[in-house]
C-alpha positions as CSV (number, residue, x, y, z in Angstrom):
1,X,25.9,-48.4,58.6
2,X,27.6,-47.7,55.8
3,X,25.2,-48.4,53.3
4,X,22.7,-46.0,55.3
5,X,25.0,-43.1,55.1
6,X,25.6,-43.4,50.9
7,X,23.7,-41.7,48.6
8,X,23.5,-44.4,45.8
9,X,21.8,-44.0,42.2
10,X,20.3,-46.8,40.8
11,X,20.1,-46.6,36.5
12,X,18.2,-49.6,35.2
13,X,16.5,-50.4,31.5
14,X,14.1,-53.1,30.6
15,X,14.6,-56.0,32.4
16,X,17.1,-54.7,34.7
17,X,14.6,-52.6,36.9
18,X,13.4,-55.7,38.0
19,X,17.1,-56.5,39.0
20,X,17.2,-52.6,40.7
21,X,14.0,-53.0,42.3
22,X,14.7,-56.1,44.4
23,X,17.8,-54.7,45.3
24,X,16.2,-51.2,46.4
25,X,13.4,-53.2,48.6
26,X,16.7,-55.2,50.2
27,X,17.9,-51.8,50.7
28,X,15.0,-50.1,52.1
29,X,14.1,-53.2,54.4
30,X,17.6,-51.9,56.7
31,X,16.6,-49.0,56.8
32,X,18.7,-47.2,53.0
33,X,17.0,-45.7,50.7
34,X,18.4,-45.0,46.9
35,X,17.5,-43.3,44.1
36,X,16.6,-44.8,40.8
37,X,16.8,-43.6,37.0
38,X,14.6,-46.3,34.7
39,X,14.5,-46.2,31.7
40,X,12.5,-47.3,28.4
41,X,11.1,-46.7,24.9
42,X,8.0,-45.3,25.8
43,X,5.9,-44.5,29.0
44,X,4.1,-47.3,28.2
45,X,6.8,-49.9,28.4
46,X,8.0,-48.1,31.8
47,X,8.0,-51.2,34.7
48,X,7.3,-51.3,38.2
49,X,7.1,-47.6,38.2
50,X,4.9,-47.3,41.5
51,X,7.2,-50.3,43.7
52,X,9.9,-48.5,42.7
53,X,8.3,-45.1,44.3
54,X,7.4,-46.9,47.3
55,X,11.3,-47.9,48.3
56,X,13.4,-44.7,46.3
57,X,13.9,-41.0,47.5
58,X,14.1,-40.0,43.7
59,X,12.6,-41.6,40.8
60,X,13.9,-40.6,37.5
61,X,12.0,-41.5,34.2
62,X,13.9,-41.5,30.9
63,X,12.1,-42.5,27.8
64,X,13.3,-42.8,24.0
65,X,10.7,-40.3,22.7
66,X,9.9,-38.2,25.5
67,X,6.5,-39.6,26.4
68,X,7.6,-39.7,30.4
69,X,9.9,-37.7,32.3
70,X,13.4,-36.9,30.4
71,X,13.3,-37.2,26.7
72,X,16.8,-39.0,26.2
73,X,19.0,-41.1,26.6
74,X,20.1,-41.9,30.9
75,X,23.6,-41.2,30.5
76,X,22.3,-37.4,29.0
77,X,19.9,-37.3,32.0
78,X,23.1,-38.5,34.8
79,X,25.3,-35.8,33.1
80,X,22.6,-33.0,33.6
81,X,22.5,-34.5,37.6
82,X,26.1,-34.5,38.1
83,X,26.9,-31.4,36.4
84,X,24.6,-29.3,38.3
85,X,25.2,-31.1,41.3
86,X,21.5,-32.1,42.2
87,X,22.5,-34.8,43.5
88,X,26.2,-35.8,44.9
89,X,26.7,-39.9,44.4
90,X,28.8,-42.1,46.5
91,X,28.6,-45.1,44.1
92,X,26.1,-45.8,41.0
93,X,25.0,-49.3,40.4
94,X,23.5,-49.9,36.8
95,X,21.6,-52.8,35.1
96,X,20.3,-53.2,31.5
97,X,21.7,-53.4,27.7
98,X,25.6,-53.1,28.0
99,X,25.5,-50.2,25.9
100,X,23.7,-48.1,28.6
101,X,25.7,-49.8,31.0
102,X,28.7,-48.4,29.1
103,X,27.4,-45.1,28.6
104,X,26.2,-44.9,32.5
105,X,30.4,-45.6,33.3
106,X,31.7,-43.0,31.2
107,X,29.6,-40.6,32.2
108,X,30.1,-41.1,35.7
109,X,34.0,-41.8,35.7
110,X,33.8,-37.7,34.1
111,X,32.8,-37.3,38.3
112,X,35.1,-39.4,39.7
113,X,31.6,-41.9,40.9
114,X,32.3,-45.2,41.4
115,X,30.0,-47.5,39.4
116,X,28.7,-51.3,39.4
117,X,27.9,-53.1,36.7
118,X,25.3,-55.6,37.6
119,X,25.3,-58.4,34.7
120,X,22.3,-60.6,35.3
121,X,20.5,-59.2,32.2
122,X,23.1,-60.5,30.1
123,X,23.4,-64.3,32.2
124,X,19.5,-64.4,31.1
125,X,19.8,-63.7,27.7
126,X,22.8,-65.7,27.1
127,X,21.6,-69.0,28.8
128,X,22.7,-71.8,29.8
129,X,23.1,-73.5,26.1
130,X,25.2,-70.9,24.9
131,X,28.1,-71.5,27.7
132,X,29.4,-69.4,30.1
133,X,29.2,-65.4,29.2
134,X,32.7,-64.0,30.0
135,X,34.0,-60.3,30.2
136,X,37.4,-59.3,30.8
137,X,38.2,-57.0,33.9
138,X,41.4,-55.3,34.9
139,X,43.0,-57.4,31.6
140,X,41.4,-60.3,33.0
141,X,38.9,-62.9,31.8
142,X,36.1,-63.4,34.2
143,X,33.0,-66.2,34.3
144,X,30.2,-63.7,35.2
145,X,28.2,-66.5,36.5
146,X,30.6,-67.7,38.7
147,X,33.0,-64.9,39.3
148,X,29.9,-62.2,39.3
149,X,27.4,-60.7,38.8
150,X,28.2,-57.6,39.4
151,X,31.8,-55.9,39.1
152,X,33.3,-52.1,38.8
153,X,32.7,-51.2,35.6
154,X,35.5,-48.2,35.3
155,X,37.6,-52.2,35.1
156,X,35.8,-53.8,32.2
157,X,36.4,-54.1,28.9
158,X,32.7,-53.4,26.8
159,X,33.7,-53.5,23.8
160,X,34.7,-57.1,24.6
161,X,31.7,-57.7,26.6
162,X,29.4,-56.6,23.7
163,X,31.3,-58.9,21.3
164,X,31.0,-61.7,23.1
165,X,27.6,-61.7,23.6
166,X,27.1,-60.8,20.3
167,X,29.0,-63.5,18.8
168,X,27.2,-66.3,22.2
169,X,23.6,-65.3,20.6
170,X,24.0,-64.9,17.2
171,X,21.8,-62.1,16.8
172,X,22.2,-58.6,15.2
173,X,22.3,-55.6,16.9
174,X,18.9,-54.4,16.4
175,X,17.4,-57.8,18.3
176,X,20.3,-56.9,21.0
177,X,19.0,-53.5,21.4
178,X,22.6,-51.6,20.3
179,X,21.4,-49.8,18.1
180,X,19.9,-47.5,20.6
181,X,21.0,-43.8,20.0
182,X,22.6,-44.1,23.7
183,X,25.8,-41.4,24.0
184,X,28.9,-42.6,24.9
């Protein structure tokens, strides 16, 4: 009952609208419906654009250079929602690169929203072979694959988070997708 009376936003990128998407048809299967903000370089690179439709009140599209929907970055596009007041939140739940992630928080902490970090991206890409991926929340350091997936994210430490997957993969920030022009 609860989750039926929220209005919850949903703000995924890349491979984390799959992660939104099977959440949203959970969601929609008892009876709650969300809305979603994807996000991606180009309309072309934009995924599961009509399953999303089918389970979402509002779909958002965000793209890098402006080929679909907002021409942006999602936390510029969240700030526009809030600060007009389209649409009032009751909790924000966000999947992707941790920079977005990041930027999604800060934007949404400016509102008072709660928001949830959902990590799975991150357990993919560091694998298995590379140990366990660990972020520190509240001054703590957590397992995300044991302790998570997903936690607040007004409680975690990015900059932490992006160093240790940074320093697990041992790849640059272009491969890691940071160097995106996302606002924080």
């Amino acid at each position: 009952r609860e989750l039926n009376n929220s209005r919850l936003l949903f703000v995924a990128k890349g491979t984390g609208v799959a992660i939104a998407l099977s959440q949203m048809k959970w969601l929609a299967d008892i009876g709650c419906r969300a809305d979603v903000m994807v996000s991606a370089q180009t309309k072309n690179e934009m995924l599961f654009t009509s399953e999303l439709e089918r389970v979402c009140d509002n779909i958002y599209f965000v793209t890098k250079d402006g080929s679909l929907g907002f021409h942006g970055t999602e936390a510029q596009l969240l700030e526009m929602l809030l600060h007009e007041g389209v649409k009032p939140y009751d909790l924000i739940i966000t999947t992707g690169p941790l920079t977005m992630m990041k930027a999604v928080s800060t934007t949404a902490k400016g509102y008072g929203i709660p928001v949830t970090a959902n990590f799975i991206v991150q357990l993919f890409e560091n694998g298995c072979e590379h140990g366990p991926f660990r972020i520190v929340t509240d001054g703590v350091m957590k397992n995300v694959d044991s302790e998570g997936p997903e936690f607040p994210a007004l409680s975690i430490d990015f900059e932490q988070a992006l160093s240790s997957l940074r320093m697990t993969l041992h790849v640059s920030e272009t491969e890691m997708g940071l160097d995106d022009t996302a606002t924080v």
